[in-house]
C-alpha positions as CSV (number, residue, x, y, z in Angstrom):
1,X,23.2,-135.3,95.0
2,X,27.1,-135.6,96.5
3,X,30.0,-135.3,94.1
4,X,30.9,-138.9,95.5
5,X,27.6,-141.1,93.9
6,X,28.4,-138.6,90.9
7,X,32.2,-139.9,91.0
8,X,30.5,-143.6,91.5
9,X,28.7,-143.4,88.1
10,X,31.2,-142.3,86.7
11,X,33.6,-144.7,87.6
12,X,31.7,-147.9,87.2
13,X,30.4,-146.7,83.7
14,X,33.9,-146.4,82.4
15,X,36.0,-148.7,80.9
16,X,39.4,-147.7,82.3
17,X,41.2,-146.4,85.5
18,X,40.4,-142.9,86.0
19,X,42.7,-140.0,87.4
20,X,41.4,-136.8,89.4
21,X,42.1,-134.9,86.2
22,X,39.8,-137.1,84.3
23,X,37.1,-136.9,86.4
24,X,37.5,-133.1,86.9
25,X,37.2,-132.3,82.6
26,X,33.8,-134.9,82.9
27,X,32.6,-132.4,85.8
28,X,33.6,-129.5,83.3
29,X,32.2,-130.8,80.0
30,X,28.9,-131.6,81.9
31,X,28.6,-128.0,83.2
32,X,29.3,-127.1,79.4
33,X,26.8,-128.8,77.9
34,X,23.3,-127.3,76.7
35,X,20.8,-127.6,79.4
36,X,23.3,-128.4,82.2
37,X,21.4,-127.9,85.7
38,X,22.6,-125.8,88.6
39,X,24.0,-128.6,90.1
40,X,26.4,-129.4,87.1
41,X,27.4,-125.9,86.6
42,X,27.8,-125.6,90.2
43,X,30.7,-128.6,90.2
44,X,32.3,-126.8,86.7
45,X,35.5,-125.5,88.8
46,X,35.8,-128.7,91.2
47,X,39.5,-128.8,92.2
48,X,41.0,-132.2,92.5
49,X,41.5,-132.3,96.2
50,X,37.9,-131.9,96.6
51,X,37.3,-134.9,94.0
52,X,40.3,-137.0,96.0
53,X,38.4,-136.6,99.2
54,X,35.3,-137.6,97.8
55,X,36.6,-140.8,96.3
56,X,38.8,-141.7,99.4
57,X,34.9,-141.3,101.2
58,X,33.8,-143.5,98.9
59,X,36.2,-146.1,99.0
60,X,35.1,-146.1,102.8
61,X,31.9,-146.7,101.9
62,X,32.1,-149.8,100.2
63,X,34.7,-151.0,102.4
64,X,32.5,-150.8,105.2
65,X,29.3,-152.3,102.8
66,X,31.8,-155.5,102.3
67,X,30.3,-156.0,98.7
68,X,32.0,-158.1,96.4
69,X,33.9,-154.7,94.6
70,X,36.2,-152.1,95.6
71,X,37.4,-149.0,95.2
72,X,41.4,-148.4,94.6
73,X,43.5,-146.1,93.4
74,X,46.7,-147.5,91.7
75,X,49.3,-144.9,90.0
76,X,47.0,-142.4,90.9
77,X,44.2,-143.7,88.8
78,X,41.2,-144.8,90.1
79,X,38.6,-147.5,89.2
80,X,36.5,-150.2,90.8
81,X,37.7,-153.9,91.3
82,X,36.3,-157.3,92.0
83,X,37.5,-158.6,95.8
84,X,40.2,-161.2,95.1
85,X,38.4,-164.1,96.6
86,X,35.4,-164.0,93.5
87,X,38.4,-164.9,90.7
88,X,37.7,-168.5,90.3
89,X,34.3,-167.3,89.1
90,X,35.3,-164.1,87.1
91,X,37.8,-166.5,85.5
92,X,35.6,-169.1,84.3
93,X,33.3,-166.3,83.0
94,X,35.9,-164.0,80.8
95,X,39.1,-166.6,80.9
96,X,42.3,-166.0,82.8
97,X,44.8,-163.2,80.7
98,X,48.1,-163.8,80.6
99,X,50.4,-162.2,82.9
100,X,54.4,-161.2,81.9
101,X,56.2,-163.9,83.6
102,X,57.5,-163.1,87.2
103,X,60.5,-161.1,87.7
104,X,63.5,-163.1,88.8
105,X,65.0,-162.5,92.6
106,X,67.9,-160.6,90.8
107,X,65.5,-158.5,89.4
108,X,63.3,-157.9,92.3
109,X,66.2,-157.0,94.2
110,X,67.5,-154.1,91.8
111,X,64.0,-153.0,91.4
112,X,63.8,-152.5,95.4
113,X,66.9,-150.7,95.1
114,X,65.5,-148.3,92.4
115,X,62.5,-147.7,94.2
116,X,63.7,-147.0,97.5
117,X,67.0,-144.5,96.1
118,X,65.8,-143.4,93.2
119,X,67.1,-141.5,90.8
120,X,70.6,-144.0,91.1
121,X,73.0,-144.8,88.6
122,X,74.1,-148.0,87.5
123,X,76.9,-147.9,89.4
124,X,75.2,-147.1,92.7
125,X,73.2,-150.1,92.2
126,X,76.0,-152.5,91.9
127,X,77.8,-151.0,95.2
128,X,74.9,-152.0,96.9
129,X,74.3,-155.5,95.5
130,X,78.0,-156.1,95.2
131,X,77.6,-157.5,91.2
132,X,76.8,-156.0,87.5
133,X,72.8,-155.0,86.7
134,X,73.6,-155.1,82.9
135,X,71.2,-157.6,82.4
136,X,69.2,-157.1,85.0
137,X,68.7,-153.4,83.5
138,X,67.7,-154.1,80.4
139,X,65.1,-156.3,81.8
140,X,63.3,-153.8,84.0
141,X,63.9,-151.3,81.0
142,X,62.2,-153.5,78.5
143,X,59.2,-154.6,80.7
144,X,58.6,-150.1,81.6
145,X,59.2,-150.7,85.1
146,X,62.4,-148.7,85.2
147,X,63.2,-145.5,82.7
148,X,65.9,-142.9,82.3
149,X,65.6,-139.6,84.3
150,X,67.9,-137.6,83.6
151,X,72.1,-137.6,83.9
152,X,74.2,-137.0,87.3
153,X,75.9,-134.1,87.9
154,X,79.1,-136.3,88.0
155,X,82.5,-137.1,86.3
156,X,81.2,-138.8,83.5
157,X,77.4,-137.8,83.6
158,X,75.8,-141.5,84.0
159,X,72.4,-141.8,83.6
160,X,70.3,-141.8,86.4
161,X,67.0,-144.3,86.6
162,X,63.9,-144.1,88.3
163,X,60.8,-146.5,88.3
164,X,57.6,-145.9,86.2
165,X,53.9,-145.5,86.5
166,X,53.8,-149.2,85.1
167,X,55.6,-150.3,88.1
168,X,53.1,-148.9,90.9
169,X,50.2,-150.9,88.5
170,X,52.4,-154.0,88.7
171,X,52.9,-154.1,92.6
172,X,49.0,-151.9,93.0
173,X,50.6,-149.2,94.6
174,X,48.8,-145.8,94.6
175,X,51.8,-144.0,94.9
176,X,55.5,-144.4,96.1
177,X,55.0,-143.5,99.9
178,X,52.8,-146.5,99.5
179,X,56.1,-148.4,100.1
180,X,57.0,-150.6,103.0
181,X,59.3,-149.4,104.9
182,X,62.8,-150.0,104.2
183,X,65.0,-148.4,106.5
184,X,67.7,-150.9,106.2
185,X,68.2,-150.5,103.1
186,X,68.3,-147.0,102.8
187,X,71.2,-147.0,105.8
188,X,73.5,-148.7,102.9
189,X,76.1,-146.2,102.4
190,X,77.2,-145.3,98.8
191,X,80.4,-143.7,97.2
192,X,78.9,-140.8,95.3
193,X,81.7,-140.4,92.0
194,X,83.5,-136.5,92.5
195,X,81.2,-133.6,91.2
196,X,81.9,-131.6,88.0
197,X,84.4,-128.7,88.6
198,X,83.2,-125.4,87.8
199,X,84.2,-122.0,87.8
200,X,80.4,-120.9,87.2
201,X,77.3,-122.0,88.7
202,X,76.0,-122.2,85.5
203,X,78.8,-124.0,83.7
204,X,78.6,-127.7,82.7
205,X,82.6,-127.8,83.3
206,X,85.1,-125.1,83.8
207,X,87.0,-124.1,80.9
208,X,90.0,-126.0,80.0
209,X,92.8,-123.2,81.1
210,X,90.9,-122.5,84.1
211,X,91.0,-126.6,85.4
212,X,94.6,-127.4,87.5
213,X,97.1,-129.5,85.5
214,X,97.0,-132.2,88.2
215,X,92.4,-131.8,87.7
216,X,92.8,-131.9,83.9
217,X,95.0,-135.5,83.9
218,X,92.5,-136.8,86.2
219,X,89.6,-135.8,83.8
220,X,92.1,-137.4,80.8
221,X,92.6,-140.7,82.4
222,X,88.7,-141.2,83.6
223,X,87.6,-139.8,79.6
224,X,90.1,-142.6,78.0
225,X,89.1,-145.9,81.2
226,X,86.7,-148.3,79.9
227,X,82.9,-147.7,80.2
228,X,82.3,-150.5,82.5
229,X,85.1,-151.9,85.0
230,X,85.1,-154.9,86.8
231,X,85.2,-154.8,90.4
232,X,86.8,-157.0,92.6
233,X,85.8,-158.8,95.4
234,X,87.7,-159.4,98.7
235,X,88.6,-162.8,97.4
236,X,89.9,-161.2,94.4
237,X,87.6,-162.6,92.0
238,X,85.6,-160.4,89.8
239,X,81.9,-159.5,90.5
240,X,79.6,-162.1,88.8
241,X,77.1,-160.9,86.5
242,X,73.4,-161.6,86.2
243,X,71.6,-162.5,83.4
């Protein structure tokens, strides 16, 4: 018996997407139980590779079979699907669910931004689309596409974003190399703000009588400056804002 019809029953008996990690503690609790066979205690220590190359044969399988399911992997889960053209009858069966509305083109452009440069600040962001993400933000932030990951070792330490497992399930990626390319966009130069000074490696900021006079006004003047400025545009209007 292969590890991949094993994997099969697995999969099409459960009632979620599965991960490799998943899959390997069923392998392990089988081997555990009273009465397991050889075979079970023989796949007890099966590494994830091992089950990632036996689902990726799988999936060949049944693509080659051209049955009315599939195998994917989205977010690095895996379960089995029913071919998109069999939805009318699928929804007349169960119903159609409702789906989040669609995101705006605002939003689909800062979220292609994110993806393709994360982790980028909020300021990065709005160099490259040339107006303010506040709304925008929130959006992506609400719906778990988008999340904090951590602060930039900058003047100022923004916050840095990043996309989320919930945003390879809405676009049915399995992971983010899965991405089309995008050289273009990543050619877009951006300003990076001045890093920290530091006398230490290991130091957040230098001490205060170890920063230059002319270092310590610049620090002042960015500590007091609004949160959020307004940039303007060659015309010299002000960046519009989306909503």
């Amino acid at each position: 018996m292969e590890l991949k019809f094993i994997l099969e029953v697995i999969l099409f008996s459960a009632q979620k997407p599965m991960s490799p990690k998943e899959l390997r503690d069923i392998l392990a609790q089988t081997a555990n139980q009273e009465g397991a066979d050889e075979l079970a205690r023989a796949l007890k220590k099966t590494k994830d590779e091992e089950i990632i190359t036996a689902l990726e044969q799988l999936q060949k399988d049944h693509e080659a079979a051209q049955r009315s399911f599939r195998l994917t992997c989205v977010a690095g889960a895996w379960q089995f699907v029913s071919q998109p053209e069999f939805a009318p009858w699928l929804i007349a069966m169960v119903g159609q669910k409702n789906r989040p509305p669609r995101l705006s083109a605002p939003g689909l452009e800062t979220l292609a931004i994110i993806a393709y440069r994360q982790p980028i600040t909020r300021a990065e962001i709005e160099q490259i689309r040339g107006v303010a993400v506040d709304g925008v933000m929130q959006t992506l932030l609400e719906r778990g596409l988008v999340e904090q990951c951590g602060r930039a070792e900058v003047v100022g330490r923004p916050s840095l974003y990043s996309t989320t497992p919930a945003f390879l399930e809405y676009f049915g990626l399995r992971a983010l190399e899965d991405l089309p390319s995008a050289d273009e966009l990543r050619r877009i130069p951006v300003t990076k703000p001045e890093s920290l000074l530091t006398a230490d490696p290991g130091l957040a900021t230098a001490p205060p009588d170890q920063l230059a006079v002319a270092d310590v006004d610049k620090l002042t003047e960015t500590a007091t400056a609004p949160d959020t400025e307004a940039k303007t545009e060659p015309s010299g209007e002000a960046p519009k804002s989306d909503s």
